[in-house]
C-alpha positions, 0 to 999 in steps of 0.5 A, spaced: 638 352 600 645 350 600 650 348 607 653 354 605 647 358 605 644 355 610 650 355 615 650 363 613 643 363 616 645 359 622 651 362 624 648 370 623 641 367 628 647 365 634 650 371 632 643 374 634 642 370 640 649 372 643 647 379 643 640 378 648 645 374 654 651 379 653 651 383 659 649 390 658 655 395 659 653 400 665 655 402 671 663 402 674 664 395 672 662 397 665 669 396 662 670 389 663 663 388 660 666 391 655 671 387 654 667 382 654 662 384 649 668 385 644 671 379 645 665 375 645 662 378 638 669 379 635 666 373 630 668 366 629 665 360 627 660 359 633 662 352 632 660 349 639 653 352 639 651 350 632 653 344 634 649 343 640 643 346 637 643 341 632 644 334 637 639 338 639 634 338 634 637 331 632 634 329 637 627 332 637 628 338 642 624 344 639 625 348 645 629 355 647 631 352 653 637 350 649 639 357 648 642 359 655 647 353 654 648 356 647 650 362 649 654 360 655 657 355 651 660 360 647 663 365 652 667 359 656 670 358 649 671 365 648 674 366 655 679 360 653 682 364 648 682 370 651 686 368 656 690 363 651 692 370 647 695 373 654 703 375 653 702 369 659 701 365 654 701 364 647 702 373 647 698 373 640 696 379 638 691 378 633 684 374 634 679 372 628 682 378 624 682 384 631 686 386 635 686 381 641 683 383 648 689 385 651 692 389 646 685 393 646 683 393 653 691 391 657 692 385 660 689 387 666 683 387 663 683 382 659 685 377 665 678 380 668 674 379 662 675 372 661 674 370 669 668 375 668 666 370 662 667 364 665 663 366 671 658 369 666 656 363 662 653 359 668 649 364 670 648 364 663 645 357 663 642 357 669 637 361 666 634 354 662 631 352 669 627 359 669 623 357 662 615 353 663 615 346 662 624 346 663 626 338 665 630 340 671 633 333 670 635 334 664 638 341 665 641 339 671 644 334 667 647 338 663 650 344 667 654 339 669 657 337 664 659 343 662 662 346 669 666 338 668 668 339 661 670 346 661 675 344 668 680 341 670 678 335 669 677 337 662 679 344 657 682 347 664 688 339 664 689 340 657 692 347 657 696 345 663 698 340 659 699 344 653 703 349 657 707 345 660 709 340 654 712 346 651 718 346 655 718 338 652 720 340 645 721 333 642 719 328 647 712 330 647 709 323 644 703 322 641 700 320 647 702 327 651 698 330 644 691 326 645 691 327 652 692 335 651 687 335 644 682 331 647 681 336 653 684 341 651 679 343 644 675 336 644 672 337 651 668 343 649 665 339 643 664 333 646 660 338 651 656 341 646 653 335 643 653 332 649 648 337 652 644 338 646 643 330 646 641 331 653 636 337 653 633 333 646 632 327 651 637 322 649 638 316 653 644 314 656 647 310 651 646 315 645 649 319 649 654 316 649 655 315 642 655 323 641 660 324 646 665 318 643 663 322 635 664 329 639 671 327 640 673 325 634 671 331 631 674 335 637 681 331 635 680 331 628 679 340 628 685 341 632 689 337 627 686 342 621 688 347 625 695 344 627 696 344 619 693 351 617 698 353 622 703 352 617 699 353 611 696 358 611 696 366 612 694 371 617 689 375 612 686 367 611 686 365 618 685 372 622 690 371 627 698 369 627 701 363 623 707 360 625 704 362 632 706 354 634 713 354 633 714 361 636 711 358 642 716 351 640 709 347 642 709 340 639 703 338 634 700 332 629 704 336 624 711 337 627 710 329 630 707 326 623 708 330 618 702 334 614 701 329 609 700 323 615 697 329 619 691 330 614 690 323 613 689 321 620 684 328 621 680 325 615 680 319 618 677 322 624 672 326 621 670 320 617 669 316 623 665 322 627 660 321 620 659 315 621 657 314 630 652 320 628 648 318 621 648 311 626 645 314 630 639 315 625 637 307 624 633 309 630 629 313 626 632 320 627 636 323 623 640 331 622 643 332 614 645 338 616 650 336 622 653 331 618 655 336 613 658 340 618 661 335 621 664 334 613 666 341 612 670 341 618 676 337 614 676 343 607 676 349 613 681 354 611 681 358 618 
């Protein structure tokens, strides 16, 4: 089977996983489950499960208890875009090709769809605990890693610093830029394969290694992201482009160029490459996750 075929196939199962842990829309709170709903399936690469279900299986994990932090992963990621959408914020209007939240359901709602979801995901985890044969230890670990990367101290630090660096225009350093890239968009890869090492029964120091490749990858995605902002269209990319100078936010493209900007993102990706496929001197070994981790560099949206 081919990466393309086989990413397919991956991508349409998280798909299928997603729909069983969504809430079921009833009741008077049914228009907020709604939204919900709407903004979780509204597609997307479904990066941050697919990531944490293949350190998973890297690491000889076989289990479905993984599952619940899959899907929970996912809803924190949507909530953050849906809240990043707001008129508040970025005041986008479209997202992965729809009408984003707010213009379908209205700010109120939206703002209520992403706390739903954001709540929602860790009852959502929590559910690892319940499967026969669950390493509480391990599950316990790994809930909290994702409440701290997904916090203040984590996605939540980087979109303050995000916001506030707006009124910065060009004495935003490349410090300032890390700091915002690694919290605000590494953090919840580094979660993702952070708890996909732990629930596969990674030791500390493996652990360790993924979570330094996972902000590799988490930087060097944000970086492609920052240059199709610029290059490419909104048929191609499914939201808005030139969304960055609207909001006359600083990036690896307006600070170095693309040229310098592409460079250094294939730099990273390179690096992330090399921590993960390191990892298999020790006999274990994911050529699919190490493709994924290539295809990151050619994304065109």
């Amino acid at each position: 089977m081919s990466f393309v075929s086989e990413l397919d196939e991956k991508t349409a199962a998280i798909e299928r996983l997603l729909t069983t842990y969504l809430p079921k829309e009833q009741g008077w709170a049914k228009t907020v489950m709604e939204a919900m709903n709407y903004s979780v399936m509204a597609g997307g690469k479904r990066l941050r499960p697919m990531l944490m279900s293949e350190t998973y299986k890297m690491f000889g994990g076989s289990q479905r208890e993984i599952e619940p932090f899959m899907a929970a992963i996912e809803m924190i990621h949507t909530y953050s875009l849906v809240h990043d959408d707001l008129p508040a914020m970025d005041n986008d209007e479209y997202r992965r090709g729809r009408k984003t939240t707010h213009i379908v359901y209205g700010e109120a709602m939206a703002i209520l769809a992403g706390d739903g979801l954001l709540n929602y995901a860790f009852e959502t985890a929590l559910k690892a605990f319940e499967f026969d044969g669950a390493d509480l230890k391990r599950c316990s670990r790994a809930l909290a890693i994702l409440a701290q990367k997904a916090g203040i101290y984590g996605m939540i630090g980087g979109q303050t610093a995000d916001i506030e660096a707006e009124n910065l225009g060009a004495d935003v350093t490349e410090e300032h830029l890390l700091f915002i890239h690694e919290h605000k968009t590494a953090a919840l890869i580094q979660a993702a394969m952070m708890i996909g090492a732990v629930m596969g029964g990674a030791d500390d120091a493996q652990i360790d290694i993924v979570e330094r490749a996972a902000y590799d990858i988490g930087i060097a995605f944000q970086i492609q992201d920052d240059i199709l902002d610029v290059t490419s269209t909104l048929e191609t990319l499914g939201k808005p482009i030139g969304s960055d100078e609207k909001n006359n936010k600083t990036t690896y493209v307006t600070l170095k160029g693309i040229e310098a900007a592409s460079a250094q993102q294939k730099e990273m990706s390179s690096h992330a490459i090399e921590l993960i496929e390191g990892l298999g001197s020790g006999g274990i070994r994911n050529d699919f996750l190490s493709e994924l981790i290539r295809s990151l560099i050619t994304r065109i949206k």
